[in-house]
C-alpha positions in Angstrom: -10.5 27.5 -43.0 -11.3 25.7 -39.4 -8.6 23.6 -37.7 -9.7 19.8 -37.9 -7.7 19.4 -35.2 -9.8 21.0 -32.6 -12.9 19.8 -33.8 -15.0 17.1 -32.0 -13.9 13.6 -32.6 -16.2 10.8 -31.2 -13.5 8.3 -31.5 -10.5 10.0 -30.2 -12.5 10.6 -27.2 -13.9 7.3 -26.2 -10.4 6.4 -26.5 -9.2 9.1 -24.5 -11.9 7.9 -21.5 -10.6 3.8 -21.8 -6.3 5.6 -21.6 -8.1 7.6 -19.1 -9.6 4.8 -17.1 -6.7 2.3 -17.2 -4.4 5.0 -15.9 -6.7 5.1 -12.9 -6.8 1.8 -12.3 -2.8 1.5 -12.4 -2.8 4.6 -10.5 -4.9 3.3 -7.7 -3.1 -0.1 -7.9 0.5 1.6 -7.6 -1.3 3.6 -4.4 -2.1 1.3 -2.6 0.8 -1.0 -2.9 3.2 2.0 -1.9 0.7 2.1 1.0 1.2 -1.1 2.4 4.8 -1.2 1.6 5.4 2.5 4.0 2.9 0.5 6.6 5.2 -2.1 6.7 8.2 -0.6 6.8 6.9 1.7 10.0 5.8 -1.1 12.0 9.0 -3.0 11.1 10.7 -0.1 12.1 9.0 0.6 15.3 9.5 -3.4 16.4 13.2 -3.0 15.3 13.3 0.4 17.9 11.0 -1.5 20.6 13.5 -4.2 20.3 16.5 -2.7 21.0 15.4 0.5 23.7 12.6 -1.7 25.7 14.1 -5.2 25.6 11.6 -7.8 26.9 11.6 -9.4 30.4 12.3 -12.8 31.0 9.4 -14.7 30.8 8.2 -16.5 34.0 8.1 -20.0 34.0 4.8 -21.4 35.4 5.4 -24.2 37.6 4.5 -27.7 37.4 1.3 -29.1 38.8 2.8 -31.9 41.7 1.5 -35.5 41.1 -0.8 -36.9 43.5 
């Protein structure tokens, strides 16, 4: 007697490619949100380090124009 289990279903599998698909697309989503969110955090990071090792000059004033 043959398994039904392992034979061919046209159903299961077109709902296997939609789960299939959607995970994907949350997959991808999750990516690149995790993405920005690490790219973020690094250039905060490096300002924060910039900020405290390689404080910024005072800026230099220009000078006002004198009336005529």
């Amino acid at each position: 007697m043959r398994n039904p289990w392992t034979s061919k279903n046209p159903f299961m599998s077109m709902w296997l490619s939609a789960a299939n698909k959607s995970a994907g697309t949350a997959r991808g989503i999750a990516a690149s949100s995790a993405k920005r969110q690490i790219a973020s955090a690094q250039a905060d990071a490096t300002r924060q380090f910039l900020e405290f090792w390689a404080p910024q000059a005072a800026t230099v004033r220009s000078r006002k124009k004198a009336r005529r």
